[in-house]
C-alpha positions in Angstrom: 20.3 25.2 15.0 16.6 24.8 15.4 16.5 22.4 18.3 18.8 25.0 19.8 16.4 27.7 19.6 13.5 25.4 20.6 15.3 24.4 23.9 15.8 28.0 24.4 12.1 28.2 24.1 11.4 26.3 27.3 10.2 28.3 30.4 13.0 28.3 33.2 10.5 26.7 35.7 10.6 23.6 33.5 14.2 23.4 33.0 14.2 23.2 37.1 11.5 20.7 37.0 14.0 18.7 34.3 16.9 19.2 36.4 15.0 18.0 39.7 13.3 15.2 38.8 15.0 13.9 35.5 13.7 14.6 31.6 12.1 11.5 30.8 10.5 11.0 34.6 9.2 14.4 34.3 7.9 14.0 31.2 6.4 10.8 31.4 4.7 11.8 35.1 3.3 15.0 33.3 1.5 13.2 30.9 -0.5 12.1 33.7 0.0 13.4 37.1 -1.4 16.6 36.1 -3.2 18.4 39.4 -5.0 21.6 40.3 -5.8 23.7 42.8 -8.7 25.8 44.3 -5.9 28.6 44.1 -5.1 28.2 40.1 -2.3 26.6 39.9 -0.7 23.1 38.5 1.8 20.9 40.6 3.9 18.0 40.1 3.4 14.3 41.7 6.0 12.8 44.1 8.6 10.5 41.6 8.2 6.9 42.0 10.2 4.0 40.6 13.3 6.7 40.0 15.8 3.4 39.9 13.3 2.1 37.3 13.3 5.5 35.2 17.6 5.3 35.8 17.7 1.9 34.2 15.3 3.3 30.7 17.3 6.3 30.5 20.3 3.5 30.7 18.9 1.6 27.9 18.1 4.7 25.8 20.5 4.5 22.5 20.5 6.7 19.8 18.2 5.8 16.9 19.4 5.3 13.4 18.3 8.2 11.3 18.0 9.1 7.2 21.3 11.0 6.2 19.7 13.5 4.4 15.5 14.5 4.5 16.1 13.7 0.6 16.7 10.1 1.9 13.6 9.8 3.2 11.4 11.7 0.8 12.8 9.4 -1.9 11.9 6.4 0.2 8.5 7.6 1.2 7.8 8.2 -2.9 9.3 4.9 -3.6 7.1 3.1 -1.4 4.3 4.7 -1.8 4.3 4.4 -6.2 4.6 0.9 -6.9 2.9 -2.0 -9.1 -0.4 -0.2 -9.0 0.4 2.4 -11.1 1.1 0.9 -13.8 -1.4 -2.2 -13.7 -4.0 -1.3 -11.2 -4.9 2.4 -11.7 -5.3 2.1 -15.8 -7.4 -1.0 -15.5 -9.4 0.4 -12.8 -10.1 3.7 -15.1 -11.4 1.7 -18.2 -13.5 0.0 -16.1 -14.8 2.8 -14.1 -16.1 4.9 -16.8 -12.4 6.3 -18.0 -12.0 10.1 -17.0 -14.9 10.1 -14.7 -13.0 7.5 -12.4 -10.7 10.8 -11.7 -13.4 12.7 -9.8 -13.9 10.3 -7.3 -10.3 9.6 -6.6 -9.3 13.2 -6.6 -12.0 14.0 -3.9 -10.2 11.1 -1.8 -7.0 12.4 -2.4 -8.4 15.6 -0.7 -10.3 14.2 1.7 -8.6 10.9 2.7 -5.2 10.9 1.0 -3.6 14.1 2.1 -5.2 13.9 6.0 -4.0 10.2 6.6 -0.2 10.6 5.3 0.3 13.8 6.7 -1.0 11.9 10.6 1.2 8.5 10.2 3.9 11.0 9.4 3.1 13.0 12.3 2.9 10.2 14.7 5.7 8.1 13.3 8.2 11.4 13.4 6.9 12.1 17.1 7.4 8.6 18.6 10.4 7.5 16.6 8.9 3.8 16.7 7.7 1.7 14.1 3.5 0.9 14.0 3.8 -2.1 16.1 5.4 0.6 19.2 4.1 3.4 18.0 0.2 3.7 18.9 0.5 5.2 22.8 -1.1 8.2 22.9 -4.5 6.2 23.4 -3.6 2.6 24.6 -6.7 1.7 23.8 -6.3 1.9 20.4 -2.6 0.1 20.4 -4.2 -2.9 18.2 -4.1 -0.4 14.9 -0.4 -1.0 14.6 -0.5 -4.7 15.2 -3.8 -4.9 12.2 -1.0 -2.6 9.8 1.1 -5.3 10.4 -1.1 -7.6 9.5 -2.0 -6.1 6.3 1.4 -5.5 5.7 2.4 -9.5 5.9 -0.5 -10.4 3.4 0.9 -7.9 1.3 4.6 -8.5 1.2 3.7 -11.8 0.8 2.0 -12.2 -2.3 3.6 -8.8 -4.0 6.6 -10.1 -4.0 5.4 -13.2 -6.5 4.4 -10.5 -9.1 8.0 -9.4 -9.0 9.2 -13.2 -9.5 6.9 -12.5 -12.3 9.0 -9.7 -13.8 12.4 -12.0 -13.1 10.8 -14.7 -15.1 10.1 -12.3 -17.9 13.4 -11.3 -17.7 14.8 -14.3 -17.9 13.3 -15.5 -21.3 13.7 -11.4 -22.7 17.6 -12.3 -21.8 17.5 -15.4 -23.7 16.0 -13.8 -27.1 19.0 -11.0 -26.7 19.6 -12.3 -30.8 16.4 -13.6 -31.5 12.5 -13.0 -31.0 10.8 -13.1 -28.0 9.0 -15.8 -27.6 5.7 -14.8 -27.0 5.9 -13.0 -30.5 4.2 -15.6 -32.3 2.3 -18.4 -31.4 3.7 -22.4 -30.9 1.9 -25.5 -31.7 3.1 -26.8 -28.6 1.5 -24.0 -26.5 -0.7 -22.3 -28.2 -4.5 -22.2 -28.2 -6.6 -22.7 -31.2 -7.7 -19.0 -31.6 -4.6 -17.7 -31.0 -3.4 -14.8 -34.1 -0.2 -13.0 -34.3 0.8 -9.7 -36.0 2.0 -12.9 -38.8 -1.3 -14.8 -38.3 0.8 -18.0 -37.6 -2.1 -20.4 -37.1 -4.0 -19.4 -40.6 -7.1 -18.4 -38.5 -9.9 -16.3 -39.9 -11.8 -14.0 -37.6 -15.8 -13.5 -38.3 -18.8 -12.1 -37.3 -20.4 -14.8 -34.9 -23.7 -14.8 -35.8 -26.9 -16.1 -33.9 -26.6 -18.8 -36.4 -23.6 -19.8 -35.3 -22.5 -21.5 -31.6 -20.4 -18.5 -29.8 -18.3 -20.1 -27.2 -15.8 -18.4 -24.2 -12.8 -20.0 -26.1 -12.9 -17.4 -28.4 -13.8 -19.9 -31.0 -17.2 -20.0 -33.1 -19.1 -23.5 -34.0 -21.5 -24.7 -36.5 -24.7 -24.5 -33.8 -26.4 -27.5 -35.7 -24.8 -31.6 -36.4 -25.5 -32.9 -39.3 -28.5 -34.9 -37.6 -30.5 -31.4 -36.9 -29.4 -31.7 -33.3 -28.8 -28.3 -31.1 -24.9 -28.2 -30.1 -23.7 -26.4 -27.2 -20.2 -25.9 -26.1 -19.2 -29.3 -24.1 -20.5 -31.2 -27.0 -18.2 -33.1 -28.7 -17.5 -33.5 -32.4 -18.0 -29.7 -33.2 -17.1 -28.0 -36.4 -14.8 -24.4 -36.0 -15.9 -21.9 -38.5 -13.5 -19.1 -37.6 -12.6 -17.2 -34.1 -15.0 -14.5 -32.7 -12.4 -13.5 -30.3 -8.3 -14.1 -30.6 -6.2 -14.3 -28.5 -2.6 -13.4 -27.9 0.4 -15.2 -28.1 1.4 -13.7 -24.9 -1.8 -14.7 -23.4 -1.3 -18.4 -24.0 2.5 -17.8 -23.2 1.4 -16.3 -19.5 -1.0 -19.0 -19.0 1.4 -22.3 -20.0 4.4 -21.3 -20.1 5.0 -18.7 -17.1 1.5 -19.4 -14.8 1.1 -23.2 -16.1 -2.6 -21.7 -14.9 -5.4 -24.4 -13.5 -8.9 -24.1 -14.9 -9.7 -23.2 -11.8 -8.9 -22.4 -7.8 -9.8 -26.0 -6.9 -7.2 -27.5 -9.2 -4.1 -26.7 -7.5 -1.8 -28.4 -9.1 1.7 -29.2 -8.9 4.5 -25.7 -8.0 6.0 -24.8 -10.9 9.6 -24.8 -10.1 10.8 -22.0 -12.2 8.3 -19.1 -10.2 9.6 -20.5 -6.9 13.3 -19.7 -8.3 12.0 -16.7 -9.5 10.6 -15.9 -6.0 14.0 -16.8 -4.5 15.8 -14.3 -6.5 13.2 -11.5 -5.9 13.4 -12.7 -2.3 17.4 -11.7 -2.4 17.4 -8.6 -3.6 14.9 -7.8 -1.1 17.2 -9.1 1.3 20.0 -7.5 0.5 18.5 -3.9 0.1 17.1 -4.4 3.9 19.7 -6.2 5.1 22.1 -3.2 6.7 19.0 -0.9 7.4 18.2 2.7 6.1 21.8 4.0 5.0 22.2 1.9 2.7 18.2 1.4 1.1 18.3 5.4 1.6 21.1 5.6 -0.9 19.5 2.6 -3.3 16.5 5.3 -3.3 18.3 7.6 -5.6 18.1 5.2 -8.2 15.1 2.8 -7.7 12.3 6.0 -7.3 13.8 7.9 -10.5 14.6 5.3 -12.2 11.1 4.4 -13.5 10.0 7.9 -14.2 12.6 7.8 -16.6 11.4 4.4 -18.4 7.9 5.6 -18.4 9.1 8.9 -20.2 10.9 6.8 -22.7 7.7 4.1 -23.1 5.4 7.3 -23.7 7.2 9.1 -26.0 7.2 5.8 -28.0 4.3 4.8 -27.5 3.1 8.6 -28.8 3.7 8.3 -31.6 2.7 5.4 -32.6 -0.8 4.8 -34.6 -3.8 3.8 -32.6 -2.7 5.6 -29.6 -5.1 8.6 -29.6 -8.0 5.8 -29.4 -6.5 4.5 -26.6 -5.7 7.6 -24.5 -9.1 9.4 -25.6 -10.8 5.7 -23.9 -8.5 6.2 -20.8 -9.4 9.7 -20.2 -13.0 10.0 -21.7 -15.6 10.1 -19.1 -18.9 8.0 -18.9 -20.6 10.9 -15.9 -23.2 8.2 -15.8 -21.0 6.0 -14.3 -21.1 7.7 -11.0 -24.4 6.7 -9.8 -22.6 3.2 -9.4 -21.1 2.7 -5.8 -18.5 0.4 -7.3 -16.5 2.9 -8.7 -16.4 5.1 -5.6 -15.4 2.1 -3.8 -12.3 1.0 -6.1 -11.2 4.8 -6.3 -10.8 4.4 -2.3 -9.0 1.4 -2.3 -6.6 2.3 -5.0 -5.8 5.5 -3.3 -5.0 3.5 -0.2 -3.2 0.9 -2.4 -0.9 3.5 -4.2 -0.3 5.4 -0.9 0.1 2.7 0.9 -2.0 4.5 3.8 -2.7 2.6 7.0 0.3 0.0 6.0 2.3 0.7 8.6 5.3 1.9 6.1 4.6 5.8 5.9 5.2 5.2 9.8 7.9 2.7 9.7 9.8 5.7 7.2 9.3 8.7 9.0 10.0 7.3 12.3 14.2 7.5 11.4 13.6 10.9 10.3 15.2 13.9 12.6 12.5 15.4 15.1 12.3 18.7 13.1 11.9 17.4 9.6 9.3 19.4 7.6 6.3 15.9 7.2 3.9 18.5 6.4 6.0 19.5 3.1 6.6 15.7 2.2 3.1 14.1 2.8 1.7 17.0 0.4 4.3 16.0 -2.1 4.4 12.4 -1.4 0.4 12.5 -2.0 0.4 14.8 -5.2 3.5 13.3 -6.8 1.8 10.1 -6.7 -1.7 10.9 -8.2 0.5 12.7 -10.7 2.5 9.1 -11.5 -0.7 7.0 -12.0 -2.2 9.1 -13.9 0.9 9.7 -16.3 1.6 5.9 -16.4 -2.3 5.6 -17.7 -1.3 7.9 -20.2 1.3 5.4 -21.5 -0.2 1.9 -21.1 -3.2 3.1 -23.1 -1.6 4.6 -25.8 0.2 1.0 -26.0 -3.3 -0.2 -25.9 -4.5 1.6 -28.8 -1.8 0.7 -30.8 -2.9 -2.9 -29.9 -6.5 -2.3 -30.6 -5.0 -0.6 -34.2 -2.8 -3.6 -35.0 -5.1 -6.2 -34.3 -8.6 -5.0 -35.7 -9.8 -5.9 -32.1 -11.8 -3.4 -29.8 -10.2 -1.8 -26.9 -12.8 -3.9 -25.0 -11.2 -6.9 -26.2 -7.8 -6.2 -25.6 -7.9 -4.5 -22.1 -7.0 -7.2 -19.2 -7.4 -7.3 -15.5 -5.6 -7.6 -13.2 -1.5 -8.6 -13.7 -2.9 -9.4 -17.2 -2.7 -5.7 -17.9 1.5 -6.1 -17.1 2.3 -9.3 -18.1 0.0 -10.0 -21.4 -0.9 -6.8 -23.2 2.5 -4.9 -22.9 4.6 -7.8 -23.7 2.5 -8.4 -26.9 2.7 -4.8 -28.1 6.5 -4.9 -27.8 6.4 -8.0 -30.3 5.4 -5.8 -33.0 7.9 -2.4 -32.7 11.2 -2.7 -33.7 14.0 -3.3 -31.2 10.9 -5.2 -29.6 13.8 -7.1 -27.0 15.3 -3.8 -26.0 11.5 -2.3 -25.1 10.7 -5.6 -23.2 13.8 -5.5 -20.7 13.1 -1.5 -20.0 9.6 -2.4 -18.9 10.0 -5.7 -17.4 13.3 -4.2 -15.4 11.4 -0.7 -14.5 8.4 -3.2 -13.4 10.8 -4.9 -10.9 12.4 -1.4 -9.9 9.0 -0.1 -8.8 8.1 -3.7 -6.9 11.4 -3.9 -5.5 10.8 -0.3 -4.0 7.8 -1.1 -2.3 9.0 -4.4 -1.2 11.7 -2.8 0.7 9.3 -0.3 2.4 7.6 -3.2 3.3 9.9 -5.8 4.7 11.7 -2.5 6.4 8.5 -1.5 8.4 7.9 -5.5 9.7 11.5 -5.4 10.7 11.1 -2.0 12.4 8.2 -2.8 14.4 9.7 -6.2 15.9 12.8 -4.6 16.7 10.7 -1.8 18.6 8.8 -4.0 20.3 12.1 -6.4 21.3 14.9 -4.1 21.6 17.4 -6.5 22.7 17.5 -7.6 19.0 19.0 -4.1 18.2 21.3 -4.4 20.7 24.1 -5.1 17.8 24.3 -5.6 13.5 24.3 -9.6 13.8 21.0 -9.6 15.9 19.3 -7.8 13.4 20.5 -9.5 10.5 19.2 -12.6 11.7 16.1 -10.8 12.7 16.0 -9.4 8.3 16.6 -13.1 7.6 14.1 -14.7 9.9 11.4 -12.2 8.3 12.8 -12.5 4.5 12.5 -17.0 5.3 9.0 -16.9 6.4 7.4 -14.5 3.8 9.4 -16.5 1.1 7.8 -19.6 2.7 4.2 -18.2 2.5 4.9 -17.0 -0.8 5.1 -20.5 -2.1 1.1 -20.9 -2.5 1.0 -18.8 -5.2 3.9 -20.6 -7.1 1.4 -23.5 -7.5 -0.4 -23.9 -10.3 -3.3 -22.3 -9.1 -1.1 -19.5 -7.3 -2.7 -16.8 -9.6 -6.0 -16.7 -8.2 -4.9 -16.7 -4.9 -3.2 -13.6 -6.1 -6.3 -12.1 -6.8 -8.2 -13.6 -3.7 -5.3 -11.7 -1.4 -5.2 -8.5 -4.0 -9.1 -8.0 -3.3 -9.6 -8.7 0.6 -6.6 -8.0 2.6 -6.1 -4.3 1.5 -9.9 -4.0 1.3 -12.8 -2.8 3.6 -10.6 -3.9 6.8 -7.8 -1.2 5.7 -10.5 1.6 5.4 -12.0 0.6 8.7 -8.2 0.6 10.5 -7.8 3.9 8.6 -10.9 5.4 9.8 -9.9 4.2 13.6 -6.8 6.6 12.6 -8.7 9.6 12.9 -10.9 8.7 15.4 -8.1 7.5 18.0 -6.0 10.7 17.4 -9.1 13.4 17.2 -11.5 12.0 19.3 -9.7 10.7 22.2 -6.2 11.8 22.0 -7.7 15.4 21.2 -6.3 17.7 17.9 -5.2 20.3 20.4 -2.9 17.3 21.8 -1.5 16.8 18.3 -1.6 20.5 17.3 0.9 20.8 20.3 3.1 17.4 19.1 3.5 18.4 15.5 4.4 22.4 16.8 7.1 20.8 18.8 8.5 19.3 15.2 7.8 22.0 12.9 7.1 25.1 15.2 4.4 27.6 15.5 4.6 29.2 12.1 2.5 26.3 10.6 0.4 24.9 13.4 -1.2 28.9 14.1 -1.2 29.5 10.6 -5.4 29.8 9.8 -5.2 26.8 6.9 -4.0 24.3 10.0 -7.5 24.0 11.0 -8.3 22.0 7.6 -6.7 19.0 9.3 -8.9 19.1 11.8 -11.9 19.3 10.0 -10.7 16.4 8.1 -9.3 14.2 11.1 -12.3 15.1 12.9 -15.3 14.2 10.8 -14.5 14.2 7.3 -12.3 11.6 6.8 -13.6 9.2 9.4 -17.5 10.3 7.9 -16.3 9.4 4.3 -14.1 6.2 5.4 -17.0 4.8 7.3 -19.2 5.1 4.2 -17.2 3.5 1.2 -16.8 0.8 4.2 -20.8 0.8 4.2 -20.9 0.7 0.7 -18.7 -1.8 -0.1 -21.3 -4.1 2.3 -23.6 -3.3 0.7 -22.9 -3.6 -3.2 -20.7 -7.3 -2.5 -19.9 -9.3 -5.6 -18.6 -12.7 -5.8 -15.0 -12.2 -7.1 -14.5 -12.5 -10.6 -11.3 -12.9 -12.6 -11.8 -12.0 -16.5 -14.6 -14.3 -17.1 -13.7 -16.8 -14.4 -16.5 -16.5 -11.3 -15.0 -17.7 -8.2 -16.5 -20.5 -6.0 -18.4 -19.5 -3.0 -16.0 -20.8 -0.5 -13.1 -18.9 -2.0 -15.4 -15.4 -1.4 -15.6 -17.0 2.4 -11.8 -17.1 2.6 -11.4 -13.9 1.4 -13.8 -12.0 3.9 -11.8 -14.3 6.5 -8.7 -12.5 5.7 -10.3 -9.2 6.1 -11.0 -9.7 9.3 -7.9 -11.4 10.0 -6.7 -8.0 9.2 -9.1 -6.0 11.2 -8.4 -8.6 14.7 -5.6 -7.4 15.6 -7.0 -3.6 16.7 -10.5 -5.7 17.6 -8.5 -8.5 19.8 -5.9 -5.6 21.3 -8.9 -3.5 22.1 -10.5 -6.8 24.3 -7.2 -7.5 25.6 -6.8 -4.1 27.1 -10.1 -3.7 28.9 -9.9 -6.9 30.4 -6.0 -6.4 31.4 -6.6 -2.6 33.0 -9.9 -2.3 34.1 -11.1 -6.1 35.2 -7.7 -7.4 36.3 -5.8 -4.3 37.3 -9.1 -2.5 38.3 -8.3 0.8 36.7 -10.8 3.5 35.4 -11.9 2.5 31.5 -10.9 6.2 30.9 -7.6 5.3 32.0 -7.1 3.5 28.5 -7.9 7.3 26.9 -4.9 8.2 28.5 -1.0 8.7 26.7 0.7 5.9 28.0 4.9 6.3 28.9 6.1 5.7 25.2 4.3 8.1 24.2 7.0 10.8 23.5 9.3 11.5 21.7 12.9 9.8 21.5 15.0 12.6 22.9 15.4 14.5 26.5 15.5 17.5 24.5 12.5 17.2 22.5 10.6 15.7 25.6 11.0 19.0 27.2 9.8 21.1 24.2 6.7 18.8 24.1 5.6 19.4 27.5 6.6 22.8 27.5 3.5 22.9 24.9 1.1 20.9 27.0 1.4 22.5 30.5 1.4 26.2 28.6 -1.8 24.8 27.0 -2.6 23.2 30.6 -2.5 26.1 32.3 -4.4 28.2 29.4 -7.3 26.5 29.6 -7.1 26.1 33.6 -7.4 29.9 33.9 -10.4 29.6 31.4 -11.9 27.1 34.1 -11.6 24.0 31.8 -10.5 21.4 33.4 -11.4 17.9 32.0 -8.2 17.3 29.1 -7.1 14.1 29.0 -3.9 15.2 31.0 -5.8 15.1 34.5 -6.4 11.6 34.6 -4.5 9.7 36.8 
């Protein structure tokens, strides 16, 4: 067994140590009681508190952990490819010069992506503890797990109404089980003027608006003159159609009115539209349910909901391969505009979307690994968590835009024209392009059930690291089942509550308000804090020696270790802290398609960013003033690992120091004497 040979590892003076003064006394003193000599040698502190340390070592239970590592690996994947792939990442190519979007974000995969899942791995494995719990090694820096959690509330929140989305969709695709869908052709009673079909219902005619004509954003062109000689403009009444400029689908109009009932604008919020809050609900229940008896049973879902999609995408592909027009589409998907990199905005979005897909700095990577056994291989799975999920938005590009060249093929319309942003990408151009293949119902459940599959996956991730870092941080709620399935319902209640905002009629640009600024510059900053709280203060040699403890010294001496220093270090943080600069510096108002959102809504937004980023800035204030002006305490003292920091195990806590007083005592001999370890 390997934690039988790493226990056989440990020096015989430390197993006298652990005997004398107890494992998790020792341990915890070590950390920093730490003392030398003229004469070269390290001692011990007296032990205080013992009947303190004999109640903790009371309390500690057994944590619940993955039944197999495939459990988790499965999980991790599940969590980490979600929504995005499908309707961010080929939206944010097209617009991002196609193929040359792909150099940026590969560059952060290397230099962001890899380095920040392979470290919440590593410190969510070490600790066992969710992010809330997990953050000890420099208390000072405890307020990054409360701003994941933050992040991770604004998320779950809203995310889970583009999933009520996909039930909605369902619904009506279930209803048209004999029949057509019914956003295959376009309804009088729905409809817009310049709506056209595959059938061309409405008998509209399509031109070349001309300068001599009055182009309007309604798609519709105007005789520019009255019969008077008098200049027309758009908001003039009485005009005169002479054809459509710009069409627009049936689904469209059938996503604004029927499923949306969309507002003209933010400020009109209209009335909730009762058939997205039951569609909530039922999102909201399976979400329950899958949490509700923790990891053995979402671990086992896992087999299902993370392959599951792969296979609908394979099937979509291969149909949508061979169909005509597709070549177009995939040759504007992976075609690349070079020029395009001189603009800051596409660096920018490929950050963000890496951290969206991956989910880094969440709090879930964390949340996952932290039921994992103390020797499971984290290394192994961030590399394949990471690759396997560049791989999965790229490969789900491939697919919507050969669906979006057939669209462009059918239609006569440009791939400018057709694309969408935003959920419009899901929930208007993909259900139109179903219409017109045969077995169009059968192709609209696949995708509209895959689409839930991949929400519900990241859902549970997400719901299962808020529930993890409360019950860390109260433990008497996992004291038994009941108390934490009031806890899972408490959580589920609240988040379904919030979600209610965006069931109004104006809910869908909220969507896009919360889409933009809670997963924006604040997560890169909190990222960026990562690195600098573990390499920095905490010290890579300090985290060398935790992560050798998990997966031994084959790995950690190996010569190809040192890349995650160099990128914990200075590269990450360096490239982090730039896209954050960046993204300063190049603000936009937030758009939406042609909609320009009002100034105050911008205001909001930014406010939620740093509602994010408070709860490391507000920890961070909390801390000085607690240790240092109240408790008078050294400010280096808040450098130092706290108690929780170890790992959950006497056996384990024993390998750990092991590591640290060999490395002690190394660089002791070589007269250097100021690691973290010697505070008091």
């Amino acid at each position: 067994m390997v934690e039988k040979i790493n226990y056989e590892m440990i020096s015989e003076s430390s197993k006298k140590h652990i005997n004398e003064f107890r494992i998790l006394n020792f341990f915890e003193k070590s950390y920093g009681t730490h003392h030398y000599k003229s004469n070269g040698y390290s001692e011990y502190s007296k032990i205080e508190n013992l009947d303190e340390n004999d109640k903790m070592i009371k309390k500690e239970k057994e944590r619940e952990t993955w039944s197999g590592e495939s459990d988790f690996f499965l999980s991790a994947l599940a969590y980490a490819v979600g929504l995005g792939a499908v309707w961010r990442f080929p939206y944010l190519c097209y617009k991002n010069g196609g193929g040359v979007f792909l150099i940026p974000y590969l560059i952060f995969l290397i230099t962001i992506g890899f380095p920040l899942v392979f470290l919440e791995l590593s410190v969510g494995q070490f600790t066992s503890n969710g992010p809330l719990t997990c953050w000890r090694m420099t208390p000072f820096f405890r307020g990054i797990g409360l701003s994941m959690n933050i992040a991770n509330s604004y998320l779950c929140i809203y995310y889970n109404v583009i999933l009520a989305y996909a039930v909605y969709f369902l619904y009506y695709t279930l209803k048209s089980v004999t029949g057509n869908l019914p956003w295959e052709t376009c309804k009088l009673e729905w409809s817009s003027p310049n709506c056209l079909d595959e059938h061309n219902t409405l008998n509209i005619s399509r031109i070349n608006c001309t300068n001599e004509f009055l182009k309007c954003k309604n798609g519709i062109c105007y005789q520019k003159l009255s019969f008077s000689n008098e200049t027309l403009n758009c908001s003039s009444s009485g005009l005169i159609s002479v054809g459509v400029w710009k069409s627009a689908f049936p689904s469209q109009d059938f996503w604004d009115k029927i499923i949306l009932e969309k507002s003209s604008s933010i400020d009109e919020t209209g009335h909730l539209v009762w058939q997205l809050v039951i569609a909530l609900f039922i999102s909201w229940l399976c979400v329950y349910f899958m949490v509700l008896n923790g990891i053995k049973v979402s671990g086992k879902l896992v087999y299902f909901t993370s392959i599951f999609p792969y296979f609908v995408l394979l099937i979509l592909g291969i149909r949508g391969w061979t169909l005509p027009g597709a070549y177009e589409g995939i040759k504007y998907f992976i075609y690349p505009d070079l020029s395009r990199l001189k603009d800051y905005t596409v660096w920018t979005d490929a950050a963000v979307q890496l951290f969206f897909t991956l989910s880094v700095a969440y709090g879930g990577l964390i949340a996952l690994s932290s039921y994992n056994t103390f020797h499971t291989n984290i290394m192994r799975d961030a590399i394949m968590v990471t690759i396997s999920n560049c791989l999965t938005s790229i490969f789900a590009g491939f697919v919507v835009f050969a669906f979006i060249g057939y669209l462009s093929f059918k239609t006569g319309q440009s791939i400018n024209d057709v694309i969408q942003a935003g959920q419009g990408l899901a929930y208007v151009v993909y259900p139109f392009a179903v219409t017109t293949i045969n077995g169009s119902v059968f192709w609209a459940f696949l995708f509209f059930f895959m689409m839930l599959v991949l929400g519900l996956d990241t859902m549970m991730a997400s719901v299962e690291t808020l529930v993890t870092s409360i019950l860390d941080g109260f433990p008497f709620l996992k004291e038994n089942s009941l108390r934490r399935k009031i806890t899972v319902t408490f959580i589920c209640f609240i988040l379904f509550v919030g979600g209610l905002i965006f069931c109004f009629q104006s809910g869908t640009y909220w969507i896009e308000i919360f889409d933009t600024f809670s997963g924006n510059w604040a997560i890169l900053l909190i990222a960026c804090l990562e690195c600098i709280s573990v390499s920095w203060f905490y010290g890579f040699e300090n985290i060398k020696n935790d992560i050798t403890a998990m997966l031994g010294c084959q790995l950690t001496q190996s010569k190809y270790f040192a890349f995650w220093k160099i990128m914990w270090a200075y590269v990450s943080p360096l490239v982090l802290f730039l896209v954050c600069l960046f993204s300063w510096i190049n603000f936009k108002s937030l758009m939406l398609n042609d909609y320009v959102f009002p100034v105050w809504s911008n205001i909001v937004g930014n406010l939620l960013s740093l509602s994010t980023l408070s709860g490391a800035v507000i920890w961070s204030i909390f801390s000085v003033m607690k240790t240092v002006i109240i408790e008078k305490k050294p400010f280096k003292s808040l450098f130092v690992p706290d108690m929780g920091w170890k790992p959950l195990k006497k056996e384990h806590c024993i390998l750990v120091n092991e590591l640290h007083e060999k490395e002690f005592r190394q660089k002791l001999n070589e007269g250097i004497t100021n690691q973290v370890f010697t505070f008091k």
